[in-house]
N, C-alpha and C positions, 0 to 999 in steps of 0.2 A: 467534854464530849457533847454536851447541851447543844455549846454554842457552837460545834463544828456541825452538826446534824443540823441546826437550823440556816446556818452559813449555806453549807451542801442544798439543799429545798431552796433557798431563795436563790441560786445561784442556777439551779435547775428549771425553777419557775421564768426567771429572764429569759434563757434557752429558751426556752418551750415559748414563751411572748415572740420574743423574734423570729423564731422559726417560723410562728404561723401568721407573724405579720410579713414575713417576707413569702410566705407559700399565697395569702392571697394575694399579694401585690402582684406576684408570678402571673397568678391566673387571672385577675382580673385585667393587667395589663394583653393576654391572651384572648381577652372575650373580642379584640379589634378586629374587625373583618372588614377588609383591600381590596377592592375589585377595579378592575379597566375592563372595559366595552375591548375587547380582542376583534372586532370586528373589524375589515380591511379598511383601510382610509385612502381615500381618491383627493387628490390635491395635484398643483402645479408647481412649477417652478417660482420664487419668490415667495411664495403663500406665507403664510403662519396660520401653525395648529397650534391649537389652547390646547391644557389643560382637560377644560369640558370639554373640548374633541374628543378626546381621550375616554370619555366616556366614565370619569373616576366618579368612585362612591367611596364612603367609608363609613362603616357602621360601630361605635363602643370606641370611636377614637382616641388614639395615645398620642398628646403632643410631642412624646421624645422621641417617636418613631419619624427616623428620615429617609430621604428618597433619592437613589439616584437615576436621574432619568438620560443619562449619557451611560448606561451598562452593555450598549451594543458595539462599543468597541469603536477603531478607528476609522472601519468602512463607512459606521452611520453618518459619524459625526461630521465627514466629508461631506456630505449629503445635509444630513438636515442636524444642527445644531441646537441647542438647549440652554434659554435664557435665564439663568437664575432672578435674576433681578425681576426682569418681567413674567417671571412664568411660562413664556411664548416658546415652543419650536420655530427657527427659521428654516426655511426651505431653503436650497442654494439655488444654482441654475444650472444644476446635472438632473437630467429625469433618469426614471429608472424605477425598478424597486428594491424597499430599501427594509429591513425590518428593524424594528424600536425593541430596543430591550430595557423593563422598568425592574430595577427588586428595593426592594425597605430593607430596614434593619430590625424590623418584625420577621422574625426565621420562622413565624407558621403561615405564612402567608408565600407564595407561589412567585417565582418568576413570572412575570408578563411578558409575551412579545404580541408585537401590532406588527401586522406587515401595512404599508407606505406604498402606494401607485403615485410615481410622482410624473405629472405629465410637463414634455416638453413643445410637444405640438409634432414630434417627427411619429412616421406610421410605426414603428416599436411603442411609443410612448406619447401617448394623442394630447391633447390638453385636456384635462375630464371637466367636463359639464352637468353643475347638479343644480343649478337655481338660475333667476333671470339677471342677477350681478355678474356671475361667471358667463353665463351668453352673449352678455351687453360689451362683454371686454373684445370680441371678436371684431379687428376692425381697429381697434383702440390701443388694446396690450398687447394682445394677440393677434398675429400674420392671418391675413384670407386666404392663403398658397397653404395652409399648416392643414394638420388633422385633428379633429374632435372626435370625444365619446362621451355621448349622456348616460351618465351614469343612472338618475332617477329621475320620475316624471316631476312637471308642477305646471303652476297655472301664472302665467303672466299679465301680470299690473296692465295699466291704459295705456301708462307713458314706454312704449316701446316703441320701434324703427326698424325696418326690417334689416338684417346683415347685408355686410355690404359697402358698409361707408369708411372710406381711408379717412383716419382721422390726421394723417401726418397731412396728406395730399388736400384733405377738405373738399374731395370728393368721392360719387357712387363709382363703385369700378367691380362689386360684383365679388360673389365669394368661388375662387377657385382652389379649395383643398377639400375636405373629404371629412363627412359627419356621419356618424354609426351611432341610430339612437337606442341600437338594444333593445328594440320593444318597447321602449317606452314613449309618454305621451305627453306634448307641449299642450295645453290646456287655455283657452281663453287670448288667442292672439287678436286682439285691434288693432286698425290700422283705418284711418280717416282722412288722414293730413295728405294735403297735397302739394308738401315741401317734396317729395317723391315721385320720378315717373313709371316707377315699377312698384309692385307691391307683394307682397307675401311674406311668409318671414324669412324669404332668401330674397331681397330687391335681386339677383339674379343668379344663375349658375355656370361658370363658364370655366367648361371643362370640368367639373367638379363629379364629386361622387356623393350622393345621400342615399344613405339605405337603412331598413329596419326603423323606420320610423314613424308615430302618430301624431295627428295636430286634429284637437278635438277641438271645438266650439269655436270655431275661429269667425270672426265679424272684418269683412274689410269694406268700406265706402267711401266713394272719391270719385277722381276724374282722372283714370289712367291707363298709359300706352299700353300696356300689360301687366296682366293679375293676373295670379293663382295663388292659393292658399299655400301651396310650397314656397312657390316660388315665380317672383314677373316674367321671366323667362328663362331657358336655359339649355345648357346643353354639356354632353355627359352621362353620367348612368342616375337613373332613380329606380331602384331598386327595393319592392316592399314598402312601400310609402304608403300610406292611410291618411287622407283626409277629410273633416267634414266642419262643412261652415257656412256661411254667406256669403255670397257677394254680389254689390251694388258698383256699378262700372256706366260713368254717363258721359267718357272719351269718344269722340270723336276717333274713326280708322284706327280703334282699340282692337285690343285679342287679350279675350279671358276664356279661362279654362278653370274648371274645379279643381285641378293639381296644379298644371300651369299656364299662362297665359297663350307663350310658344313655345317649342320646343327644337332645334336643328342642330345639324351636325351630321355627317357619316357615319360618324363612329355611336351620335348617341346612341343608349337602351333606353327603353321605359320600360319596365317588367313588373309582375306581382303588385299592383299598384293600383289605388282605388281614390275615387271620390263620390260623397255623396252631400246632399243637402239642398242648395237653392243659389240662383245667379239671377238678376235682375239687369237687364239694359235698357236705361233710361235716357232720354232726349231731353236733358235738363234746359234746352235754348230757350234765352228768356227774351221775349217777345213785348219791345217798348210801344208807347202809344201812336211815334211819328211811323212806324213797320206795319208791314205787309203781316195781317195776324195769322197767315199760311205759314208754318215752320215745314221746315223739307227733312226730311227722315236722315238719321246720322248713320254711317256705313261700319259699320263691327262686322269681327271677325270671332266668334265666340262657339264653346263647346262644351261638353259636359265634364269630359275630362281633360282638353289640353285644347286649346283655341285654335291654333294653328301648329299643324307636324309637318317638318319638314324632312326632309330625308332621314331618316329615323326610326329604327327598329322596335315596335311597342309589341309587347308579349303577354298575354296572361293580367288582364287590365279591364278592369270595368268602372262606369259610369252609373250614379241613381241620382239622377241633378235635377230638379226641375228649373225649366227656362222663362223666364218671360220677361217677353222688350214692348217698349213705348216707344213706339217712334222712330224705331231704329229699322236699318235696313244692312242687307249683307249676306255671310255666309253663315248659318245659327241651326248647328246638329246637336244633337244627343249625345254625342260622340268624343268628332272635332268637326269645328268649324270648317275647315281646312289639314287636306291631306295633300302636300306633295312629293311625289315619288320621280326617282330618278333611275336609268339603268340600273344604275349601281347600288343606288340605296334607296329603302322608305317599303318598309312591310309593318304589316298589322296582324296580329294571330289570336287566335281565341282570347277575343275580348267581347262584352257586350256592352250597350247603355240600354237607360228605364228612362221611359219619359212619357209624363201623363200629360205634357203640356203640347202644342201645336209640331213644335221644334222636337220630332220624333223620328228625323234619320238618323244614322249612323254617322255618316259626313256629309255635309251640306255640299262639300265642291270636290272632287278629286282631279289633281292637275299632274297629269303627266307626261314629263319631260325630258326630251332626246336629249342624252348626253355621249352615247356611243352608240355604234355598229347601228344594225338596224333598228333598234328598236323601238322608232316610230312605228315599224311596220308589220311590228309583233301585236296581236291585237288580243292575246292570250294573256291579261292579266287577272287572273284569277288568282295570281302567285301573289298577291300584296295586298290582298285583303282576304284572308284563308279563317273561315270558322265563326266568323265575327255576326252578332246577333243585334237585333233593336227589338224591347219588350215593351210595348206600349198598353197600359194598363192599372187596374186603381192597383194601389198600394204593392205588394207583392204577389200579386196573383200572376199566373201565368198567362200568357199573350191572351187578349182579349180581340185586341184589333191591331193591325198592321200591315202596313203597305209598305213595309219598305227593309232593309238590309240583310238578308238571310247571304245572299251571293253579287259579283262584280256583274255587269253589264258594259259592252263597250258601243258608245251610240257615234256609228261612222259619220252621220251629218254634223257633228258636233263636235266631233275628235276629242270627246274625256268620257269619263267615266263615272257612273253614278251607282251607289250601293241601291239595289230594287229588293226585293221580295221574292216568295214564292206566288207561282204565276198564276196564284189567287188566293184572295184571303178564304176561302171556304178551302182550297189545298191547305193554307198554315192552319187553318180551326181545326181540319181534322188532325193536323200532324202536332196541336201544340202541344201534348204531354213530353216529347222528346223531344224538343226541342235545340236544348243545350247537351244532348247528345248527339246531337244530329250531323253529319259530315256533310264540308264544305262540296260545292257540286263538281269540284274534280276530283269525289273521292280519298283525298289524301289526308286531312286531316279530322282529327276525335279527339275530343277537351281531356287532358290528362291529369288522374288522378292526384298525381304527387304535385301538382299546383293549386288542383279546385279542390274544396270539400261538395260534393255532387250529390245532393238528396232529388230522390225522386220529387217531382212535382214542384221541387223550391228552386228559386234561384241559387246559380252555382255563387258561391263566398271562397275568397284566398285565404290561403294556410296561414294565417298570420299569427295565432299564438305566440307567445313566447319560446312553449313550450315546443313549439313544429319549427320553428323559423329555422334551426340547423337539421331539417329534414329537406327542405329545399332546394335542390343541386342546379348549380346551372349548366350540370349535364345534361340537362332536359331541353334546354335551349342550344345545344349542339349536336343532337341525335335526329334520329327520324322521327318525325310526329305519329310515323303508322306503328312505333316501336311497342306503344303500351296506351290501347283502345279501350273505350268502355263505349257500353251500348245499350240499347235499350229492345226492346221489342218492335216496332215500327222499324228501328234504325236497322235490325237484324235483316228484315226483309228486304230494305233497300239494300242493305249491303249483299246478298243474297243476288238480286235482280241485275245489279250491277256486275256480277262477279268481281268484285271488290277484294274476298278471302283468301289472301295471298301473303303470307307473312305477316298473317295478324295476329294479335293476342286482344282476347275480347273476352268482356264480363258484363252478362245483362244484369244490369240493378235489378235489385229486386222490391219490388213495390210491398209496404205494410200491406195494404189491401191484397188476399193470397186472389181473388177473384181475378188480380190485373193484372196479376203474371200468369197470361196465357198472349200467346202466338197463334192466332187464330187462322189459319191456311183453307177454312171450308170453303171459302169465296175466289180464290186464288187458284187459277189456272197454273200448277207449277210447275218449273222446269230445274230439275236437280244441274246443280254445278259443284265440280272440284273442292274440296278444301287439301289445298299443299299449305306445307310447314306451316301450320295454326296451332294456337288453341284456344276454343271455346270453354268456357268453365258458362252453361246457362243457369245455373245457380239457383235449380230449383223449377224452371219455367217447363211449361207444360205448350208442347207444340200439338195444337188439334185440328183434326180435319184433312192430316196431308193426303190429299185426292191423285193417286199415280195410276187411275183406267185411263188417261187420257194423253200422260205422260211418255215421251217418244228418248231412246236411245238404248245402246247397249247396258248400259248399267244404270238403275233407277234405285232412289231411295230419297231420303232428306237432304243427302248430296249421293250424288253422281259416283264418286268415288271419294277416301281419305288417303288420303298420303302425306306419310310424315306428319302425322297430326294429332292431335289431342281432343276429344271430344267429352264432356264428363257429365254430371248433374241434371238429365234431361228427362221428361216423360213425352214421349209421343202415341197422341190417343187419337182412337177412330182411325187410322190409318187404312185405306183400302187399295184394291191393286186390282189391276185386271187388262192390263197393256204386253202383250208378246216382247220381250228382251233376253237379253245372254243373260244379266244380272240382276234380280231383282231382293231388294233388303227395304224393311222401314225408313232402317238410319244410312244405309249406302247399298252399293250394286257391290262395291269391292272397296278392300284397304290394303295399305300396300304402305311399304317403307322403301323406294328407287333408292333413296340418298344414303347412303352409310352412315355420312356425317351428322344427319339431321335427328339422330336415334330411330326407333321404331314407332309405331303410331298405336296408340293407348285408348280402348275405348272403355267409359269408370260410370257405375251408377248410370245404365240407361233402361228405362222400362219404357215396355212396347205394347201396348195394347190395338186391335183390329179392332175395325167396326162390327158392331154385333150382323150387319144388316149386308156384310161383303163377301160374296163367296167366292172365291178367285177359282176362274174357269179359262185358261190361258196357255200358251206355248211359252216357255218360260226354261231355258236354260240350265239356271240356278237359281231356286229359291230358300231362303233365310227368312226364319221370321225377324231378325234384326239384320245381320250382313248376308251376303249371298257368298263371297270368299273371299278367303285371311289368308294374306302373304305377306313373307318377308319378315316372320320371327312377330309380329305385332298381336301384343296382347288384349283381351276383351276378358274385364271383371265386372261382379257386382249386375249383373244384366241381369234383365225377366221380360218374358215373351208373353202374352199370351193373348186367348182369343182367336187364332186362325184356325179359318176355314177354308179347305180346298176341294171344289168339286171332284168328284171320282172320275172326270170326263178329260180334268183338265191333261196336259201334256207337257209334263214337266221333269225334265230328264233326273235333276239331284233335289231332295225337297229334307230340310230340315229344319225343326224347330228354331234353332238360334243359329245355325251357320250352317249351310248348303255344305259349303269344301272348305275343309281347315290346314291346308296346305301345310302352313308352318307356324310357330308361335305359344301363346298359352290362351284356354278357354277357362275357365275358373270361377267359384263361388256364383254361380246363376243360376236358375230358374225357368223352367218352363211347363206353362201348366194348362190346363181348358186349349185344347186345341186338337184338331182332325187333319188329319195327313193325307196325301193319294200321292201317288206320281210313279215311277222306274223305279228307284233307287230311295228310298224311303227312312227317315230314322227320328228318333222325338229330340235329340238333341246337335246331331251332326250327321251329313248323308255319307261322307267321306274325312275319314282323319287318317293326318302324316302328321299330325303334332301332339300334342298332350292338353287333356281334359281332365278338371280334377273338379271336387268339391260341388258336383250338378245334384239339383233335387226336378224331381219330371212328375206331374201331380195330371192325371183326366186327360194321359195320350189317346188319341184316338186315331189309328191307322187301319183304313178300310182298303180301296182296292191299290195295291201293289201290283206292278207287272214284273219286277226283276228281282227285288229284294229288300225285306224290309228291317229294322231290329229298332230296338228302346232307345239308348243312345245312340252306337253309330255302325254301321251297315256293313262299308268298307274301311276297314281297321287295318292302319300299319302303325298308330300311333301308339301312344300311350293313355290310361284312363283308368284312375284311380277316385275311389270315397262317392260313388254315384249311389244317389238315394231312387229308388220308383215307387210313387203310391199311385 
């Protein structure tokens, strides 16, 4: 029994060994932690992805643990296959996406899939571009007729050449497919050599499309027929392009531009699209001992953003370039060098340039040329250069000094056309704070929001973000420009003067400084006009001083009448009145809604205050201390009146604190308070209601001589009128 009991124990003890050398073999073989970079992978046709592509770690490694990296089945494998031997994915020459599926024979470690962008060059499946190997191929492996997408920014080495070059053919022929850089940013481009008669990093563009793209610190110097930092020339769409760099151009009957050298085509665009930096034009003619040591000035064609435009649609585009030539002679703006426009094609739209150097027009030449009907003899071209600005001044301050591009001019001894100025620099000093609000002089166009980022006082900058670039519709470039206005204080007035407010939507910036958001009217002889189908949102501004003793028509107020209109966010102070009319109100004579279709007219948030010093002594129809009468269902909220004073002498058939006659509609949540009443018909908040009043508080009514009939709110009553407060 001894020996069976000690048999049994050592027999037990072996167990008990192996178990726990097999339980930590278990776990320590378990401590292996697997990981892949699951991150997508951008590649081409032919390519090979490593391994390290793949992004592999592995940490407490098990040599017996193996790998199958063909686990995606038969779709992958058609696609991109798995070199044992080498380690390598091969890519095939199907693009597409494709997803990778990895697993071990370690069961606590996860499936991996990697999805695969594999590019073909067609517009489903672009060739993706993420370094200056894969850009270099363009031209070489890859078709110029094909599509690209950069995937990520980087900075390019010396040794580059601009795209462009058929390496089958062993010549420049220009890249015609389509580049989408996604927002990101080609960094550090040179270009020197003058193996090249074009230069940038597109030697050309023809027919091509580039959009969403940056080219930082770019250096180009040489002797050529055309340079831009984009691109030597081109044509096609440049869409969201950002440039900024140098450039040094010592060609002879050259054309450089900060984007591109030229630009033509019918059909081109240029849109959303900038340069800034520095252009040099030099007279490098080298002058021997047997020569005349007179050198004659070399003729360029040069601009801040695009050298020469030629029938060619630019939108939403600005220039900060400075210029400066040696020797040279020609056509050399701020701008472009050269603008030519055709019947049919060549407009320019809210675009500006900055230029602190001599070379401070807009366009140095405008040449325009008969291609049909009459339009030699049309002399009305204001239409093709609408909104476009020249800011001449140190660094970013707003206009300092300037003669020149505000609007078109047509000079008949001459037969072209030159961008001028306003029709004195002491007119632009006083008007510079809104400038880049300012509408073109045939009224029609206002810089719009959803292209510019528009701070007061700064220059306007393009929505180029990342994070905006899919906010930017190029419905905005097939709509009406008057569709979505911004404005400023100045620009209100002219647009006022002009009776301009006709299917506008308008929002005055509002300046940090609250001292500058006022609309000062005490100097201003005014004459009330119409707002049909608008709206104003004044966002806070304070209109002072409007003077209407002097003021001539049936219905007087800040406008004339509202219809179908929107008014909201306004204080109007000092307000005095003292002129005989049917209709007299602060903010109108009368408001009305004619159109069914157009909804009803809304007046939100307006206070009214009178001059302390105005005692209205007049034959006066209807008066309101805000409107004088509400038709057609149109509501008035959030209002407050106060401050009026009406002589007991005067003669005023209906007199009410915030609305004379309330015909139809709703009066609601308003205020009126400190004010003295006289007239016929007399009431502190309505002289006559057919509509409905609710939510009114009436604070220091004061009704002295009445001749017909006088009461606290309203007088003659067929309405309705609920929750009125009187202290």
């Amino acid at each position: 029994m001894k020996k069976f009991a000690a048999f049994m124990s050592f027999l037990v003890a072996i167990i008990v060994v192996v178990c726990l050398g097999l339980t930590i073999h278990y776990f320590l073989r378990n401590d292996e932690v697997i990981n892949f970079n699951t991150k997508e992978i951008y590649c081409n046709v032919n390519d090979i992805i490593t391994i390290s592509d793949l992004g592999k770690t592995v940490t407490k490694e098990n040599k017996d643990t193996s790998y199958n990296y063909n686990a995606g089945g038969e779709e992958v494998t058609s696609k991109i296959k798995y070199d044992t031997k080498t380690g390598y994915y091969h890519v095939g020459d199907e693009g597409g996406d494709v997803t990778l599926v990895i697993t071990t024979s370690n069961k606590n470690c996860a499936k991996f899939k990697i999805l695969v962008h594999i590019g073909d060059g067609s517009e489903a499946s672009p060739y993706n571009i993420s370094n200056q190997a894969e850009l270099e191929r363009i031209g070489s492996q890859y078709p110029l007729d094909a599509h690209y997408s950069l995937r990520k920014g980087f900075t390019l080495s010396n040794a580059f050449k601009p795209i462009g070059y058929n390496l089958q053919s062993s010549s420049w022929v220009g890249f015609s497919g389509s580049f989408n850089g996604n927002g990101n940013t080609i960094s550090g481009l040179q270009l020197n050599s003058t193996d090249y008669a074009n230069a940038g990093l597109f030697y050309s563009l023809n027919n091509a499309t580039v959009t969403n793209l940056r080219i930082d610190n770019a250096s180009i110097n040489g002797a050529y027929d055309n340079v831009g930092i984009l691109a030597g020339s081109a044509s096609g769409t440049i869409d969201k392009v950002q440039v900024n760099g140098s450039i040094t151009n010592t060609k002879a009957d050259s054309k450089t531009g900060g984007l591109v050298g030229s630009v033509i085509g019918g059909s081109s665009i240029v849109k959303l699209s900038s340069a800034t930096g520095s252009i040099s034009l030099n007279n490098d003619t080298v002058v021997t001992e047997d020569e005349d040591a007179t050198v004659e000035p070399i003729s360029v064609i040069a601009g801040g953003l695009v050298g020469e435009i030629n029938e060619t649609k630019v939108q939403a585009t600005y220039a900060n370039v400075a210029i400066t030539a040696n020797n040279v002679k020609g056509n050399i703006a701020g701008f472009a060098g050269k603008f030519i426009v055709t019947a049919d094609n060549g407009t320019i739209q809210q675009s500006y340039a900055v230029s602190t150097s001599q070379y401070a027009g807009f366009a140095a030449f405008i040449d325009v040329v008969e291609k049909s009907g009459n339009f030699a003899d049309d002399h009305n071209y204001l239409k093709y250069l609408v909104g476009n600005y020249t800011v001449v001044g140190e660094g970013q301050n707003i206009i300092n000094t300037c003669d020149e591009a505000i609007y078109t001019e047509y000079n008949e001894a001459s037969a072209n056309y030159y961008v001028v100025g306003f029709n004195s620099k002491e007119e632009l000093l006083v008007n510079r704070d809104y400038v880049f609000y300012a509408i073109a002089r045939d009224n029609k166009t206002l810089w719009d929001k959803n292209a510019w980022n528009i701070e007061y006082g700064k220059l306007p900058t393009l929505r180029m973000t990342n994070a905006e670039l899919i906010k930017i519709s190029n419905e905005y470039f097939t709509k009406d420009l008057d569709e979505q206005q911004v404005a400023n204080k100045n620009e209100f007035i002219a647009l006022i003067k002009d009776n301009a407010i006709n299917g506008a939507k308008i929002t005055l910036i509002k300046d940090p400084d609250e001292t500058k958001n006022v609309i000062d009217l005490t100097n201003e002889e005014w004459t009330p006009v119409a707002l049909n189908n608008s709206v104003i949102d004044f966002n806070g501004y304070v209109v002072k001083g409007l003077n209407l003793t002097v003021a001539s028509g049936d219905n007087l107020g800040l406008f004339s009448t509202i219809n179908n209109s929107t008014v909201k966010n306004l204080v109007i102070d000092g307000v005095k009145v003292g002129t005989g009319a049917t209709n007299v109100g602060a903010l109108a004579g009368s408001i009305t809604a004619t159109d069914a279709n157009m909804g009803v007219s809304t007046i939100d948030n307006v206070v009214v205050t009178f001059a302390n010093e105005n005692v209205i002594n007049s034959e006066i129809a209807n008066f309101g201390g805000l409107v004088a009468v509400v038709n057609d269902g149109s509501i008035i909220a959030n209002a407050k009146v106060n401050g009026v004073r009406i002589d007991a002498t005067a003669n005023i058939d209906r007199v009410g604190g915030l609305v004379a006659t309330l015909n139809s509609g709703n009066l609601q949540n308003s205020r009126v308070e400190d004010v003295v009443l006289n007239g016929n018909v007399v009431a502190g908040v309505v002289a006559e209601n057919k509509a409905n009043i609710n939510d009114i508080v009436t604070s220091a009514v004061t009704i002295n001589s009445v001749k017909k009939s006088a009461a606290g709110v309203a007088t003659l009553n067929s309405g309705n009128i609920s929750n009125v407060e009187a202290n």
